[in-house]
C-alpha positions as CSV (number, residue, x, y, z in Angstrom):
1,X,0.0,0.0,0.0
2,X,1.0,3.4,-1.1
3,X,2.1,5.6,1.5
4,X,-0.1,9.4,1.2
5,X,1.7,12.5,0.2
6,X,2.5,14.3,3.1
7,X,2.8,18.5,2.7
8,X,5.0,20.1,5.3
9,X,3.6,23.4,6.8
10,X,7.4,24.3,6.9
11,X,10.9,24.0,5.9
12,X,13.9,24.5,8.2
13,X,16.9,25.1,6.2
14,X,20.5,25.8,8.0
15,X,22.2,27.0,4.7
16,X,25.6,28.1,3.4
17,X,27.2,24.9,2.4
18,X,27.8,23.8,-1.0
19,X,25.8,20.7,-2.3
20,X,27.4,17.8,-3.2
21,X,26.3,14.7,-5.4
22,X,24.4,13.3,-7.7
23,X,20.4,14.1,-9.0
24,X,18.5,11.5,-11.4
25,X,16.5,14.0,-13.0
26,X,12.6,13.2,-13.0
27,X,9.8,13.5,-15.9
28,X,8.7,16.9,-17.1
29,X,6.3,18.2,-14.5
30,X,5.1,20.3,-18.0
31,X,4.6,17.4,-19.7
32,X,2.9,14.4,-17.8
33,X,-0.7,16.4,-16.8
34,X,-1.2,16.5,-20.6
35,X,-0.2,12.9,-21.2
36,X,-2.6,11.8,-18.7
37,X,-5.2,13.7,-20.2
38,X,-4.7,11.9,-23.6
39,X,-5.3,8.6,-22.0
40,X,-9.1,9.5,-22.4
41,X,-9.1,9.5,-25.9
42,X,-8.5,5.6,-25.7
43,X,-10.8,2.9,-24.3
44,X,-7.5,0.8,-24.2
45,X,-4.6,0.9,-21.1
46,X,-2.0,3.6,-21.7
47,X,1.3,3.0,-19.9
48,X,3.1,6.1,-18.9
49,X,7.2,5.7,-17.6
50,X,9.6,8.3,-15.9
51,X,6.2,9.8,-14.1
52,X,7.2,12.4,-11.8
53,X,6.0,12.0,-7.9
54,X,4.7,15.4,-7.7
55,X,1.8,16.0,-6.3
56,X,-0.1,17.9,-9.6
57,X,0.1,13.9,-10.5
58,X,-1.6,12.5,-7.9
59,X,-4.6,15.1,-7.9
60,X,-4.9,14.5,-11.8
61,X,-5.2,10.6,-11.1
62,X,-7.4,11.5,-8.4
63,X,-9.8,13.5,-10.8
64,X,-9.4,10.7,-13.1
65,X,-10.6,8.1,-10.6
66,X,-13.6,10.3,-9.7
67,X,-15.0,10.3,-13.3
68,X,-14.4,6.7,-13.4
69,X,-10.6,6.0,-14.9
70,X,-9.1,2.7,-13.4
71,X,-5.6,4.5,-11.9
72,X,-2.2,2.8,-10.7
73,X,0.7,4.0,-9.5
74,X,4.0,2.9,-9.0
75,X,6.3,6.2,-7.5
76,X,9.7,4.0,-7.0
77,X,9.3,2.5,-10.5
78,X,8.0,6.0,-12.2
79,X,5.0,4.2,-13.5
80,X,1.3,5.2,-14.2
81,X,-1.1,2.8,-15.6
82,X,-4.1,4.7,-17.2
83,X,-7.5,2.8,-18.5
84,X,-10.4,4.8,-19.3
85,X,-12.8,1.8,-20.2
86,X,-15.7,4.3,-19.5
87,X,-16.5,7.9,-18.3
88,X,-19.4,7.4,-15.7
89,X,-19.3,11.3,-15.0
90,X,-19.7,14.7,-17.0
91,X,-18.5,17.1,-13.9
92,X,-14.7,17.9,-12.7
93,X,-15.6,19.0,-9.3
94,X,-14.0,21.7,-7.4
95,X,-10.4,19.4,-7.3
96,X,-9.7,21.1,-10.9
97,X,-9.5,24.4,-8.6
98,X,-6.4,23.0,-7.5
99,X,-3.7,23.2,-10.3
100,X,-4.1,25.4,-13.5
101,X,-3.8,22.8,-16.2
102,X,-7.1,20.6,-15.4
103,X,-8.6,22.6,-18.2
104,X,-6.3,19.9,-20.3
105,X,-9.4,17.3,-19.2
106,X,-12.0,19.8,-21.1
107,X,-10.4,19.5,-24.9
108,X,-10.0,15.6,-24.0
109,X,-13.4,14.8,-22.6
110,X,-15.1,16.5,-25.2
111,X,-13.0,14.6,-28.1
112,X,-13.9,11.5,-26.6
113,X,-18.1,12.2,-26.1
114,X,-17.8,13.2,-29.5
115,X,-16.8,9.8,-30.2
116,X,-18.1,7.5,-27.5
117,X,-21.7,9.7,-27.5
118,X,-20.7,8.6,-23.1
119,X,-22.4,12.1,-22.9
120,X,-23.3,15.2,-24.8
121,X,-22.8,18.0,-22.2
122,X,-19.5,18.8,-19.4
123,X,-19.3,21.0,-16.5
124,X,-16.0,21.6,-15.3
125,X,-14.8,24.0,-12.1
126,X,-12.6,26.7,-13.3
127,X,-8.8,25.6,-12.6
128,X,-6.2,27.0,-10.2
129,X,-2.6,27.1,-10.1
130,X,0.3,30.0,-9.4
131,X,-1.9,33.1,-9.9
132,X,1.0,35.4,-10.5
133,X,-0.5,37.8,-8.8
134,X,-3.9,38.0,-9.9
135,X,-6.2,35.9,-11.7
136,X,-4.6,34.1,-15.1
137,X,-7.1,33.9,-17.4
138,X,-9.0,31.0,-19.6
139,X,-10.2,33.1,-22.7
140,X,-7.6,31.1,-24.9
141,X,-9.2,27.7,-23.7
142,X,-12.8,29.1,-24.3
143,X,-12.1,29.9,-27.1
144,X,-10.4,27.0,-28.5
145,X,-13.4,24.8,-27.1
146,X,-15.6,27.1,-29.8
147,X,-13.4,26.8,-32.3
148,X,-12.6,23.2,-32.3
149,X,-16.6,21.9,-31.7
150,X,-18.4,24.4,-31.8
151,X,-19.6,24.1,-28.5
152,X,-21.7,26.6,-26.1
153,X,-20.1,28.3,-22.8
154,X,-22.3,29.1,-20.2
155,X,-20.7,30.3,-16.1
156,X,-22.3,29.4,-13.2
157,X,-21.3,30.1,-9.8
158,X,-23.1,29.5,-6.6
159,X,-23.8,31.6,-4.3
160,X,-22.9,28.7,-1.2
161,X,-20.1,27.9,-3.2
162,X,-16.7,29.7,-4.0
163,X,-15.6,27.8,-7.1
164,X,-17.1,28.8,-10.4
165,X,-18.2,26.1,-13.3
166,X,-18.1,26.4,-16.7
167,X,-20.8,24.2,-18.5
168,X,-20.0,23.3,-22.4
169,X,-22.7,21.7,-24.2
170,X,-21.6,20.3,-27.8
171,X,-23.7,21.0,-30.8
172,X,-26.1,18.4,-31.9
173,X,-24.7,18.4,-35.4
174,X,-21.4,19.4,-37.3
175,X,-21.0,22.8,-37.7
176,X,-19.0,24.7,-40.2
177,X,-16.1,26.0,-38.2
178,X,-12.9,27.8,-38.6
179,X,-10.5,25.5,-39.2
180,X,-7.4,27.5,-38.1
181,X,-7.1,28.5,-34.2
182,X,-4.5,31.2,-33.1
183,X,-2.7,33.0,-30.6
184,X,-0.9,36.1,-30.6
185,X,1.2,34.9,-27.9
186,X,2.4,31.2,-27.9
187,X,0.9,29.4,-25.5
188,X,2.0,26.1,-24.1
189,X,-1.2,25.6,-22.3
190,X,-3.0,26.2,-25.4
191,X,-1.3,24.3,-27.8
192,X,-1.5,21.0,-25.3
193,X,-4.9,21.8,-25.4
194,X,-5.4,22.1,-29.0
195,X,-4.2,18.8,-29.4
196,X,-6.0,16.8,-27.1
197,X,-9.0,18.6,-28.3
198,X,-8.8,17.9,-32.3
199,X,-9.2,14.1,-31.7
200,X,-12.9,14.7,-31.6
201,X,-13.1,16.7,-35.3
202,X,-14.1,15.5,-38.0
203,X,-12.2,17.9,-39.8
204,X,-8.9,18.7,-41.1
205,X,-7.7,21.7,-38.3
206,X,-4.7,23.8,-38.0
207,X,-3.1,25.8,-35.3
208,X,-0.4,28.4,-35.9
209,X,1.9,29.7,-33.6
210,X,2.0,26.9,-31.7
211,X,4.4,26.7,-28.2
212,X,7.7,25.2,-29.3
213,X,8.6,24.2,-26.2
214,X,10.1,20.5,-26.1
215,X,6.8,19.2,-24.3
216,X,4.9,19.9,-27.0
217,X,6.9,17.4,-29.0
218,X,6.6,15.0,-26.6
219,X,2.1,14.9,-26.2
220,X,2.5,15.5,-30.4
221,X,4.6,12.4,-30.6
222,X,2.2,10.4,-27.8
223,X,-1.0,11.6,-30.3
224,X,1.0,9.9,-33.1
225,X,1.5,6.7,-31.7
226,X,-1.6,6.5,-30.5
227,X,-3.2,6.5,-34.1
228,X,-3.9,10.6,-33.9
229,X,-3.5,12.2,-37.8
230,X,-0.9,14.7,-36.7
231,X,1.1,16.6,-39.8
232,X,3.4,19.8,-39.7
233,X,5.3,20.3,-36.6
234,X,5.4,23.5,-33.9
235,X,7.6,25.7,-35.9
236,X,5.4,25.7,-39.7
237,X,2.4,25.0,-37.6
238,X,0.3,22.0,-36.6
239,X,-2.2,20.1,-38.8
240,X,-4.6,17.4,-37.7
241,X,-5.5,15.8,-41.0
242,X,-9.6,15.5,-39.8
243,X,-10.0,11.6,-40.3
244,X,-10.4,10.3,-37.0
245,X,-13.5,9.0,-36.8
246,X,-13.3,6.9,-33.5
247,X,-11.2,6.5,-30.1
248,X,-7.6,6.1,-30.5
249,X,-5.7,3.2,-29.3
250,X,-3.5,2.5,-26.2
251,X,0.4,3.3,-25.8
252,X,3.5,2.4,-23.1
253,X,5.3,6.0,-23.5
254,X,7.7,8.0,-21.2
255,X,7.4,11.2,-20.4
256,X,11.2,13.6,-21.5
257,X,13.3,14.5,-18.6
258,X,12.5,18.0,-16.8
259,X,14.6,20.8,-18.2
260,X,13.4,22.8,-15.7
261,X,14.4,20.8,-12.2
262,X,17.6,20.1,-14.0
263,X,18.1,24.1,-14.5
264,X,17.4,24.4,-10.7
265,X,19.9,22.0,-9.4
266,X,22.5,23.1,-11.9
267,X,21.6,26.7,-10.7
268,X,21.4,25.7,-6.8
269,X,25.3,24.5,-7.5
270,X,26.5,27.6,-8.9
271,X,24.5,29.6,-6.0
272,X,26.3,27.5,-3.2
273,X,29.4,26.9,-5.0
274,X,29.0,23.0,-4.9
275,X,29.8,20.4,-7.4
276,X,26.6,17.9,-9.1
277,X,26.3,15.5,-11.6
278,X,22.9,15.5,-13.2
279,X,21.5,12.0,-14.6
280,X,19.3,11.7,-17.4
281,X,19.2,15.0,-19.3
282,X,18.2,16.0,-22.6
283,X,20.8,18.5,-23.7
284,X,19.0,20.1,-26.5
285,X,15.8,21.0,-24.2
286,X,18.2,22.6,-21.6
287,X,20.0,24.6,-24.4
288,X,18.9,28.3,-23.3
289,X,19.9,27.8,-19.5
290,X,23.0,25.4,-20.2
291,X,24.2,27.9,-23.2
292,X,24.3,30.6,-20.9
293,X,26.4,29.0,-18.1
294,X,29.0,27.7,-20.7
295,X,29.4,31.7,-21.6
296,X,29.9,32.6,-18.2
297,X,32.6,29.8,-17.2
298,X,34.8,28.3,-19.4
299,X,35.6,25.9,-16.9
300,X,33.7,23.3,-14.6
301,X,30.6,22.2,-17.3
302,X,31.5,18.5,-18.3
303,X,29.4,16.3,-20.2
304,X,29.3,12.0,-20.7
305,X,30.2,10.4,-23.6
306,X,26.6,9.4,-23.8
307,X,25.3,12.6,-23.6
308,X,23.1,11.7,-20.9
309,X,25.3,13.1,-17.5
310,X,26.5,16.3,-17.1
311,X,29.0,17.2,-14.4
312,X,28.8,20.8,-13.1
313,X,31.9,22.0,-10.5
314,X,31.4,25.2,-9.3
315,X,33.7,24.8,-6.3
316,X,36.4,27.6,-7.8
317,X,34.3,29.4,-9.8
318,X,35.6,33.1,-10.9
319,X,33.2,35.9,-9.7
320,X,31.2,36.9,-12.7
321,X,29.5,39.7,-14.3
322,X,25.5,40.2,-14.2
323,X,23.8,40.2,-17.5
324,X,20.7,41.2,-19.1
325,X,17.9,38.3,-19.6
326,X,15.3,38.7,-21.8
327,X,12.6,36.1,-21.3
328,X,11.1,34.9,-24.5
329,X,9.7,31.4,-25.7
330,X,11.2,28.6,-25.9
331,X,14.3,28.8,-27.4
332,X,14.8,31.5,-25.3
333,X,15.5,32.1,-21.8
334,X,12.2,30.2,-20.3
335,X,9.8,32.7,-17.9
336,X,9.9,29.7,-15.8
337,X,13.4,30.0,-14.9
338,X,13.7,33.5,-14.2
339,X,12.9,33.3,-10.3
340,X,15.6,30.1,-10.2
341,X,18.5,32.9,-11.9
342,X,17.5,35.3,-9.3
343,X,19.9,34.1,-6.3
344,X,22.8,33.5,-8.7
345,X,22.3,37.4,-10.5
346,X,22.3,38.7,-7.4
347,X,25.5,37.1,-6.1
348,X,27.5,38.7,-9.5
349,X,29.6,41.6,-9.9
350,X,27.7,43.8,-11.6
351,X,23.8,44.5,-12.1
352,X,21.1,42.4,-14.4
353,X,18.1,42.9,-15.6
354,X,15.3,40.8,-16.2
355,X,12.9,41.7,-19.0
356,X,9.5,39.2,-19.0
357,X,6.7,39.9,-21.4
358,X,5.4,36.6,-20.8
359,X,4.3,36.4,-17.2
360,X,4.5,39.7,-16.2
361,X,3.0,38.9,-12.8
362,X,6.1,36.6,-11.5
363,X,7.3,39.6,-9.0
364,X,6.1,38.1,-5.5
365,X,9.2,36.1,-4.7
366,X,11.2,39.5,-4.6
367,X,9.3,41.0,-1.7
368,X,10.2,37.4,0.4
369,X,14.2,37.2,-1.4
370,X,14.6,40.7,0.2
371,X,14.6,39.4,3.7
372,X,17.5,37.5,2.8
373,X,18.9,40.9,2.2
374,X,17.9,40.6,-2.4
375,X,18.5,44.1,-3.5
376,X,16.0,44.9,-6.3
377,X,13.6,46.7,-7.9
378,X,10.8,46.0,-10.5
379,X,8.2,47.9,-12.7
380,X,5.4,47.0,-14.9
381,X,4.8,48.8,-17.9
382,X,3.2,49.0,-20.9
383,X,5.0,48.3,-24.3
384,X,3.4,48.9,-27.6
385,X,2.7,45.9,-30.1
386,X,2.1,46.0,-33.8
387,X,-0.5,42.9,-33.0
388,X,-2.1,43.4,-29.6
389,X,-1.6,47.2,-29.2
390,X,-0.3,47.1,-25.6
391,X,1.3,44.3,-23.6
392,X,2.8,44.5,-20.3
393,X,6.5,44.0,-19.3
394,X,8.0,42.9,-16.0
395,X,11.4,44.9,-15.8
396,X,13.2,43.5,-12.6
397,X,16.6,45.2,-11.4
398,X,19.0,42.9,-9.4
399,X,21.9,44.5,-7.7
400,X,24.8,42.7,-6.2
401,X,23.6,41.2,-2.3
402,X,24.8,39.6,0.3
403,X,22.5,37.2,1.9
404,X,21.8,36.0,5.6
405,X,19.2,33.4,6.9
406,X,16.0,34.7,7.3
407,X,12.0,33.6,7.5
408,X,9.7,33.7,4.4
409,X,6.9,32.0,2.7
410,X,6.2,30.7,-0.5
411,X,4.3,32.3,-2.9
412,X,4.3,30.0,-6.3
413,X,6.1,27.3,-7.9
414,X,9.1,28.5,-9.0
415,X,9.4,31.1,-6.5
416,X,9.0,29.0,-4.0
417,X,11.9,26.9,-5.4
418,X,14.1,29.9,-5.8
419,X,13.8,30.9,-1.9
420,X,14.6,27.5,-1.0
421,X,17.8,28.0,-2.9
422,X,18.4,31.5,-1.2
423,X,18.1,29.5,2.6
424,X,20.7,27.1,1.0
425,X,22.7,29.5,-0.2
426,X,22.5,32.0,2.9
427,X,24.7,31.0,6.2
428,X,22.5,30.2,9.2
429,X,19.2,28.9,9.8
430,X,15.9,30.2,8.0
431,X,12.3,28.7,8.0
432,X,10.0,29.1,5.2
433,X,6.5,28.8,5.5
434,X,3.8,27.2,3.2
435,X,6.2,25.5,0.6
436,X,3.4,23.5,-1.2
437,X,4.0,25.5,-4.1
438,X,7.2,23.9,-4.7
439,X,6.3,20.6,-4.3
440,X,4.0,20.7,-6.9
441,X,6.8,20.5,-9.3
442,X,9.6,18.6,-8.0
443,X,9.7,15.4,-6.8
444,X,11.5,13.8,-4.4
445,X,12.5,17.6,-3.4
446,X,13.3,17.2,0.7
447,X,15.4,14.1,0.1
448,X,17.3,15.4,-2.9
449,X,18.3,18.1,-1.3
450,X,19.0,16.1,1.9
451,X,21.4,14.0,-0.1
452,X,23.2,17.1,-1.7
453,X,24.1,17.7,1.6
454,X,21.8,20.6,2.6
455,X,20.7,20.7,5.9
456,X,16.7,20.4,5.7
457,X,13.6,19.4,7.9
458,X,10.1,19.5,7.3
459,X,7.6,20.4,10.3
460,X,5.9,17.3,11.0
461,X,2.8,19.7,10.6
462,X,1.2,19.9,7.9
463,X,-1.3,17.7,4.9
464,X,-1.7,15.2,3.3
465,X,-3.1,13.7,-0.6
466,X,-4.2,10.5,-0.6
467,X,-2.3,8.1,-2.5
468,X,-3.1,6.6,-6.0
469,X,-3.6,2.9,-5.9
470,X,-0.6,0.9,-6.0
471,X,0.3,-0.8,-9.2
């Protein structure tokens, strides 16, 4: 029997050592919530491998179970065993409220009633997630519901409740639709979404640009093996060829390696000077954040001959110079990661800048960093576009700091993560409060940092989520 996932209210961290060791790096958190959402477009078992143990997996598996998916779980082996034999329920209840990308389960329910005729109508509570400070809308997901089938929104909150639902009833016939769906700014949300979603057309559909973000690839190349019409790719565009006329079929697939949790270790070792070997890497997805430490140092990056390790020594590193990060899609320097670079900016010479126009909300971390003694400043503005006539900008000043323990609290995924980091980094004891957030997106967190040799405990206060049945 599985034990439950257990949520510390707190972390005590008694930083200022460098980490030492080695990290087996887990499957994209970014990538597996969409997997499991295309194992409803098969009757048959899909077999997913390298599952991360996070706990947006366990709440997705929980959702599944609720509408009637048979669930395992296997955490040691990294295994999830997914068989939608039947949906016995049209309603995501208010457990969707809980992570943002549940609204992956509207595009994929609806391609399969289309199919299976299991039901004609779905009412879904509006998702959750890092807010960013303030609410993150779902217009592009709307949207693509119309566009892709047609289908009618409708909002209804109640007044005893304080989730809202969104009810989408599907046309009783085929309409004629647009056959091309857009955004003006790539979306990887979207573009999952998109895909699970055209499954249920019955004609040919076309998105344009499309995230390129390596995730993509990997739900694209799922859809393909499991029988999906997929043509094009994310960089000329994406084109479902419209001849799907039933459910798809089953798969065994593994999910990539995280870029993301292997940018934070490789970042926690440069903050605490350390030295790490990272296991199980794709090189090409970490390009943006590996590229820019190999123009920093010219020594202490190595790689395996395989191309699967790489070896990062930090231990006599040369003080180095700030620089100025524009965050832009993927191939560029992810928005995801700029709250990881933060401790490491602030520890260089000179000044940096960071520059997002992508989430220009990801400022709450600074306000706790600065009790570690952070220096910086950020403004939002406005900045014209030829498309959308205004967008906003974060623009974030860091300024050489010195850092000392201190208590904070956690305030979204990566942000979360990042203070972490700044305990580790910072001599002395700190305690940081409500670090959920972070364990929604990496695994195994306490005891891989435990093993790198920082000093952690959790309170023994705190939650728990029931565990997935065992597999």
């Amino acid at each position: 029997m599985s034990e439950n996932f257990f949520i510390p209210d707190s972390l005590k961290i008694n930083g200022g050592n460098p980490v030492s060791g080695d990290i087996k790096i887990s499957g994209a958190k970014n990538s597996i919530l969409g997997l499991m959402a295309a194992s409803l477009l098969t009757d048959d078992e899909v077999t997913l491998r390298n599952v991360p143990y996070i706990t947006d997996v366990l709440e997705m598996g929980q959702i599944l179970r609720d509408i009637g998916v048979d669930v395992k779980f296997n955490p040691q082996k990294r295994i999830l065993k997914l068989h939608a034999k039947k949906i016995i329920k049209n309603e995501i209840s208010h457990q969707a409220a809980n992570f943002r990308a549940s609204y992956y389960l509207w595009g994929s329910l609806l391609a399969r009633f289309c199919r299976t005729k299991e039901f004609n109508e779905l009412k879904v509570c509006l998702p959750g997630g890092c807010s960013f400070g303030g609410k993150r809308p779902t217009d592009f997901h709307e949207e693509l519901i119309k566009t892709v089938f047609g289908a009618t929104i409708s909002v209804e909150t109640k007044d005893n409740e304080k989730y809202s639902y969104l009810n989408f009833q599907l046309p009783k016939e085929n309409s004629d639709l647009c056959p091309v769906y857009t955004t003006f700014k790539a979306s990887h949300g979207a573009t999952f979404h998109w895909l699970l979603s055209v499954a249920g057309s019955d004609n040919c559909k076309m998105m344009y640009n499309a995230s390129l973000e390596p995730e993509v690839s990997n739900l694209t190349a799922m859809l393909q093996k499991m029988g999906l019409g997929l043509i094009g790719n994310e960089r000329t565009g994406l084109i479902y060829d419209g001849k799907n006329r039933k459910l798809l079929k089953g798969v065994d697939f593994e999910v990539i390696p995280d870029r993301l949790e292997a940018a934070t270790y490789a970042l926690l070792t440069l903050s605490t000077k350390g030295a790490v070997e990272l296991d199980g890497i794709n090189f090409e997805h970490c390009s943006p954040w590996l590229g820019q430490l190999e123009r920093m140092f010219s020594r202490g990056i190595y790689y395996s001959t395989d191309l699967k390790k790489l070896y990062l020594d930090f231990r006599k590193a040369k003080p180095y110079d700030g620089f100025i990060m524009q965050v832009t899609p993927f191939p560029g320097f992810e928005t995801d990661l700029q709250q990881i670079w933060t401790p490491v900016l602030a520890q260089a010479k000179t000044a940096s800048t960071i520059s997002d126009l992508i989430w220009p909300g990801r400022s709450a971390h600074l306000e706790q960093m600065a009790k570690f003694g952070l220096q910086s400043k950020f403004f939002q503005f406005d900045v014209n576009s030829g498309q959308q006539g205004s967008v906003k900008n974060l623009y974030i000043n860091i300024e050489p700091s010195s850092f000392h323990a201190a208590d904070a609290k956690g305030t979204d995924l990566r942000g979360t993560m990042a203070t972490i980091m700044l305990a580790a980094t910072a001599k002395g004891e700190s305690l940081i409060d409500n670090p959920s957030f972070a364990l929604r997106g990496y695994p195994n967190l306490l005891k891989n940092l435990q093993d790198l040799g920082v000093d952690i405990v959790a309170s023994k206060e705190g939650r728990e989520i029931e565990a997935l049945p065992e597999l």
